[in-house]
DOVOMI-19004 format. One line per 10 residues: number of its first residue (from 0); their letters; for each residue z, y, x of C-alpha. Coordinates in Angstrom, 1 decimal. Example, Ala and Ser with C-alpha at 12.3 -4.5 7.8 and 13.67 -1.06 7.14 Angstrom:
<nodes>
0	as	7.8/-4.5/12.3; 7.1/-1.1/13.7
</nodes>
This chain:
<nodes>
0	xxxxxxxxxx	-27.7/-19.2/-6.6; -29.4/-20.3/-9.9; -27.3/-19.8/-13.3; -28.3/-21.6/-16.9; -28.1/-24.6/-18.7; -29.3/-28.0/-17.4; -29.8/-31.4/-19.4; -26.5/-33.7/-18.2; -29.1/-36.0/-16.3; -29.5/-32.8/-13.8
10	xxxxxxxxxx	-25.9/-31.9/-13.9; -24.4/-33.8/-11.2; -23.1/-32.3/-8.1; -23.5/-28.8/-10.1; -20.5/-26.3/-10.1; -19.3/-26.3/-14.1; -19.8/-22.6/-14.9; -18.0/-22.6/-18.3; -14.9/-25.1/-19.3; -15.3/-27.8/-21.2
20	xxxxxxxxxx	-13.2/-30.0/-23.5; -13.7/-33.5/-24.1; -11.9/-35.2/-26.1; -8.3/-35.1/-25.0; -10.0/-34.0/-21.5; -10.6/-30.3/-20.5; -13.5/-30.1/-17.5; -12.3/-26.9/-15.9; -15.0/-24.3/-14.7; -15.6/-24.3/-11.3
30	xxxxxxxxxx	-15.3/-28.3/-10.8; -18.2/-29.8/-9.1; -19.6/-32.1/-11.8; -19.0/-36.0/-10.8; -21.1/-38.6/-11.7; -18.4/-39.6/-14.1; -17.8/-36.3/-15.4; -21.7/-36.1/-16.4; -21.2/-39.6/-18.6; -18.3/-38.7/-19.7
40	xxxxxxxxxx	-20.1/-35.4/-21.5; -23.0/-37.9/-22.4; -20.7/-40.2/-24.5; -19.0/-37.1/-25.8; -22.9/-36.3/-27.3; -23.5/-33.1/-25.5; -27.2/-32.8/-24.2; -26.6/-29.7/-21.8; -24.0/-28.0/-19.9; -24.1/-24.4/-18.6
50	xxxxxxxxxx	-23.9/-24.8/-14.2; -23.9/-22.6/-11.1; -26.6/-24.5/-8.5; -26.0/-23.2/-5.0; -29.1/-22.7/-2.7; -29.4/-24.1/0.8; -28.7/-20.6/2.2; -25.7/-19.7/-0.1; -21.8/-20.2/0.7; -19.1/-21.8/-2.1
60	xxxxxxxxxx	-17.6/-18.8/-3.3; -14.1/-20.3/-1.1; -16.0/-20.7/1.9; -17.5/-17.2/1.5; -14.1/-15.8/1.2; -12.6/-17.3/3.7; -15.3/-16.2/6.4; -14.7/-12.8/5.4; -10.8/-13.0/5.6; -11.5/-14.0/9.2
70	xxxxxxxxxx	-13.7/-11.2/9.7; -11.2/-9.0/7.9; -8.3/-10.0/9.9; -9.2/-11.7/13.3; -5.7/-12.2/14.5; -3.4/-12.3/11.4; -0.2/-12.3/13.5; -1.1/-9.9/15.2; -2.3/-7.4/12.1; 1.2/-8.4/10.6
80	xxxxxxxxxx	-0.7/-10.2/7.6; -0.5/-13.9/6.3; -3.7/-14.7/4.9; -3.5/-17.2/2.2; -6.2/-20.2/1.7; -8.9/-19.2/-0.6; -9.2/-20.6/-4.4; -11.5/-19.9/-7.1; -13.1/-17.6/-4.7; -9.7/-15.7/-3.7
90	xxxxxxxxxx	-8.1/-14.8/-0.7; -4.9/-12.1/-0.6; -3.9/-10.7/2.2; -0.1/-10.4/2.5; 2.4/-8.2/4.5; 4.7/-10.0/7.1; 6.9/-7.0/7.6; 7.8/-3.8/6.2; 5.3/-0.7/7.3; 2.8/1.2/5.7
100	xxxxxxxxxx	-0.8/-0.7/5.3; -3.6/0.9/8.1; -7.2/0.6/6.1; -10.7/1.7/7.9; -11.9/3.2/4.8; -15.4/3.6/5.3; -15.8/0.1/6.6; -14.2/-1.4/3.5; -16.8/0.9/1.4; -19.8/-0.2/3.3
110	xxxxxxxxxx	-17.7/-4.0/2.8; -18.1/-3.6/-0.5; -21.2/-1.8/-1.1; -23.5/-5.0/0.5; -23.1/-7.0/-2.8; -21.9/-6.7/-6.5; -20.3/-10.3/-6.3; -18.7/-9.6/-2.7; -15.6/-7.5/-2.9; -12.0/-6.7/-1.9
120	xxxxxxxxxx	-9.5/-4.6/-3.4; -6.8/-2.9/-1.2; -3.7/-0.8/-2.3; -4.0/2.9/-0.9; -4.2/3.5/2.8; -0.9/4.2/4.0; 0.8/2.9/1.4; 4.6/1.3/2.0; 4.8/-2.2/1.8; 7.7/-4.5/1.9
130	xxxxxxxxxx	7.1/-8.2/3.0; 5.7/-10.3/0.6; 3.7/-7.7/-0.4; 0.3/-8.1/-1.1; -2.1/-5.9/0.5; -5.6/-7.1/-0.4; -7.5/-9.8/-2.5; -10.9/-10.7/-1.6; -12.9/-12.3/-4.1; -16.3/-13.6/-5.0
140	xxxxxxxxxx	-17.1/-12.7/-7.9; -20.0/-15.3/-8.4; -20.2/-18.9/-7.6; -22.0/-18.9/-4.3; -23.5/-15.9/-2.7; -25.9/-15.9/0.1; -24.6/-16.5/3.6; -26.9/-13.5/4.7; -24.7/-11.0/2.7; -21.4/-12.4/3.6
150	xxxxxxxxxx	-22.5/-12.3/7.2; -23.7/-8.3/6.8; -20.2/-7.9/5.2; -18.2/-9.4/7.4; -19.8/-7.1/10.4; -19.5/-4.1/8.4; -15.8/-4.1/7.9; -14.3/-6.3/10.8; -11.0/-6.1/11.8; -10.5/-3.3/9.1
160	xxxxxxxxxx	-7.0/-4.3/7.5; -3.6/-3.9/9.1; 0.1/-3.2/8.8; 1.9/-0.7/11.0; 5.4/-2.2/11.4; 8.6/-0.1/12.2; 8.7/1.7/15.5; 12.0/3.8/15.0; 15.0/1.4/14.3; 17.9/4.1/13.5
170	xxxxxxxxxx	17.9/7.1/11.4; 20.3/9.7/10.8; 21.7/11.8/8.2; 22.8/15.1/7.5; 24.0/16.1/4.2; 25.0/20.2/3.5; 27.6/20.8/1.2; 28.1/23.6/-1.7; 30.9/24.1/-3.6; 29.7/22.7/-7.4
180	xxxxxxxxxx	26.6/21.7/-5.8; 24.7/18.1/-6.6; 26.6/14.6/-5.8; 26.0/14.0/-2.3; 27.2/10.4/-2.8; 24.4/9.5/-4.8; 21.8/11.4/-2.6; 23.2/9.7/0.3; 22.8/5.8/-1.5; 18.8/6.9/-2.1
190	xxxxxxxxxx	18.7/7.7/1.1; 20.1/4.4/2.6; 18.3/2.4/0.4; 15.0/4.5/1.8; 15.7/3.9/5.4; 17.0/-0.3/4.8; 13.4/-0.7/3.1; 11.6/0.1/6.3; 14.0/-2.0/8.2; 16.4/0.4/10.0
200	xxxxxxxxxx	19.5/1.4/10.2; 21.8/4.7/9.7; 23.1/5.3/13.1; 25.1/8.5/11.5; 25.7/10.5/8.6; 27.0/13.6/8.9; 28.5/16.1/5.9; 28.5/19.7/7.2; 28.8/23.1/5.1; 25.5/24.8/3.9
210	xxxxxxxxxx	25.3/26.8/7.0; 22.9/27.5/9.9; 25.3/27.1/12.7; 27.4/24.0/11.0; 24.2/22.4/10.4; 22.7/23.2/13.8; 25.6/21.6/15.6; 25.5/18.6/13.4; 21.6/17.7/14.6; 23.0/18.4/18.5
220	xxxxxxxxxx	25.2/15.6/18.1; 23.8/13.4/15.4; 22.6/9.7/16.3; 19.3/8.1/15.3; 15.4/7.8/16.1; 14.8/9.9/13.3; 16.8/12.8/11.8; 17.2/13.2/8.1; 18.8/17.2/6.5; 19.2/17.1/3.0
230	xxxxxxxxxx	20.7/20.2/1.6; 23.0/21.0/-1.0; 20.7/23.9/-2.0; 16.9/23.9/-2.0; 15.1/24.7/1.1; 13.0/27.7/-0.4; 11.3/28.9/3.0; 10.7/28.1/6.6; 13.2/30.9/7.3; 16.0/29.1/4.8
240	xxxxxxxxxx	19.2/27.4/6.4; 17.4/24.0/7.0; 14.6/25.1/9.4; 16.2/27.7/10.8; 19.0/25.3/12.1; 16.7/22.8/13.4; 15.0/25.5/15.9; 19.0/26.5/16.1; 19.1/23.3/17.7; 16.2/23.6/19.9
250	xxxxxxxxxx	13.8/22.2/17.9; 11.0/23.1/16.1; 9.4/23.1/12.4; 5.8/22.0/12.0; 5.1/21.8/8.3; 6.8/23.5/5.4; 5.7/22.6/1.9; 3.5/19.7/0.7; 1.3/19.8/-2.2; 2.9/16.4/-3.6
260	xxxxxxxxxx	5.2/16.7/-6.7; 8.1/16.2/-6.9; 8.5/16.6/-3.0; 6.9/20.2/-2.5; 9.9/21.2/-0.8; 9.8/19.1/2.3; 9.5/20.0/6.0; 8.7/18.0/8.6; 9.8/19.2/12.7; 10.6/18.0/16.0
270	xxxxxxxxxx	14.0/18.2/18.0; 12.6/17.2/21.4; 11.2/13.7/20.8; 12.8/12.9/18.1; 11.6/14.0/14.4; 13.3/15.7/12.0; 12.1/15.4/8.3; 13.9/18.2/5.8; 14.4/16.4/2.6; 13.9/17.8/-0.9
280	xxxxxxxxxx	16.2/17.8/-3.4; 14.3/15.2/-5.5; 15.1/12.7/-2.9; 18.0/12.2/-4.4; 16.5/9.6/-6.5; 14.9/6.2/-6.1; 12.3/6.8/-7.6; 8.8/7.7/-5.4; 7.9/11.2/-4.2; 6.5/13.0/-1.3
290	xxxxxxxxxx	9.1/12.2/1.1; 8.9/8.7/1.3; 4.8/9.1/2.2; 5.8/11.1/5.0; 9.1/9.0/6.3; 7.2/5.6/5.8; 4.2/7.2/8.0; 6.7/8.5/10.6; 9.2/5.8/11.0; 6.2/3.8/11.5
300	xxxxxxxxxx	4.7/5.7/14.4; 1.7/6.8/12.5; 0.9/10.3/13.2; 1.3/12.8/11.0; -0.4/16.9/11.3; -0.2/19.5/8.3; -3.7/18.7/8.2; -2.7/15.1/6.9; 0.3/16.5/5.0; -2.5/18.9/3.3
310	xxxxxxxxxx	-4.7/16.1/2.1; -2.0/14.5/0.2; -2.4/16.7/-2.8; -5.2/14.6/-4.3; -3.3/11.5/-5.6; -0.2/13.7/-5.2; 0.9/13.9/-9.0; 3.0/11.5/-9.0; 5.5/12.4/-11.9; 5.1/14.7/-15.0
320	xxxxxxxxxx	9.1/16.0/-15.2; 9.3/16.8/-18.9; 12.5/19.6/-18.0; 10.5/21.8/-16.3; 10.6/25.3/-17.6; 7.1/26.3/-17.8; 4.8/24.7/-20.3; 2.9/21.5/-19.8; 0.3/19.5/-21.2; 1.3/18.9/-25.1
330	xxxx	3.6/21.4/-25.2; 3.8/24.8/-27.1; 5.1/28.0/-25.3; 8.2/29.6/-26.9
</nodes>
């Protein structure tokens, strides 16, 4: 692609790099330049205009973006993506259904390591996404880039993008109970509104007393693909109440403790084939911690090992809490 300014008798069939008023008229950038566009500058009295010239091996900056959506996502339907129709050198990729977005990370590196002016932009792998969400945005930076580079990009991070949808359809719930403890009520709406955003249900919500053999019997009987415990009084250690009820049960406890905050306190076990995920307090709220990175993967059959759990810590600070009693950042000890 060739970039500069060009005397108006060279400008046609150019793509206007910069916009241009004339008159009551505003040429915008990115126009190919008509014949009457170019006399219409003349009579304004401008000599040159600023243009992007493609060469005979170079793609539009749409056509180049949509090549590489195709690449990107073969079979849209079936990655659970709409893929919208490219402008200005854009293309976003948008989710069909609730589920956590599925990235191959290195390929989208080497995607966008071939050229400057050839890029996309994802949210984080794994993330949870509702529908209408949108996922990616491919752009073309430039005008036109060469069809050789869009072709090396397009094989570099094929079929690289998609959403894991919902495989569990139920879930349910078992609150513990402590005289003066926090409102279960509220915990129990967060909760809700947790499992409705990934498109299930609660099957059954139980509200036991903080104890190992009332909360044991609970999981026996409770409904749901997925079990939920959240307890009146923090889970401190894979020997507290919580785990030792699930492996009361006949189940087992995988993974205590995640280096995400707030959410540290969450475990994460099995009770035969179903999961069972151990809450921490902090899910009480709405607002985003540790617990919904690990439901959102789970409910949507995405494996996860401690080793994953682990490797959450980086990007894991996800709120400064301003009440805790040890001294932060900007504060004075006293």
């Amino acid at each position: 692609m060739r970039f500069g300014a060009v005397p108006l008798a060279r400008a046609e069939g150019a793509i206007l790099a910069h916009s241009v008023r004339v008159g009551d008229l505003r040429m915008r950038k990115g126009v190919r330049l008509s014949a009457d566009q170019v006399a219409q500058m003349v009579e304004a009295g401008l000599n040159d205009v600023v243009v992007a010239r493609l060469e005979p091996e170079d793609l539009h900056e749409d056509e180049a973006a949509r090549v590489l959506a195709e690449a990107l996502v073969p079979d849209p339907g079936l990655a659970g993506l709409r893929v919208t129709q490219p402008f200005t050198g854009r293309v976003n990729l948008i989710a069909q259904t609730p589920g956590v977005v599925i990235l191959d990370v290195a390929a989208l590196e080497a995607f966008n390591a071939v050229h400057p002016m050839i890029t996309i932009a994802t949210v984080p792998a794994f993330q949870q996404m509702s529908t209408g969400g949108m996922v990616a945005t491919i752009k073309i930076i430039s005008y036109g880039v060469s069809a050789r580079d869009v072709a090396m990009a397009a094989q570099a991070a094929r079929d690289s993008i998609r959403m894991a949808p919902p495989v569990l359809r139920t879930a349910g719930l078992v609150i513990t109970d402590i005289p003066g403890g926090p409102s279960n009520e509220k915990g129990q709406r967060a909760i809700e509104a947790r499992v409705e955003a990934l498109g299930m249900e609660m099957a059954d919500l139980r509200v036991v007393p903080h104890e190992v053999d009332a909360l044991a019997e609970a999981l026996t009987a409770l409904g749901g693909d997925v079990a939920l415990i959240l307890t009146g009084s923090a889970t401190s250690d894979v020997e507290d109440v919580a785990p030792m009820a699930v492996r009361a049960a006949g189940g087992d406890v995988d993974r205590f403790g995640m280096p995400v905050d707030p959410g540290n306190l969450l475990f994460l076990g099995r009770q035969g084939a179903r999961p069972v995920i151990g809450l921490p307090g902090c899910a009480r709220s709405p607002a985003l911690n540790g617990a919904d990175w690990v439901l959102s993967r789970v409910v949507c059959g995405v494996a996860v090992s401690g080793a994953d759990i682990a490797a959450m810590g980086v990007g894991g600070l996800l709120k400064e809490i301003p009440t805790r009693p040890q001294p932060r950042a900007g504060r004075k000890p006293v």
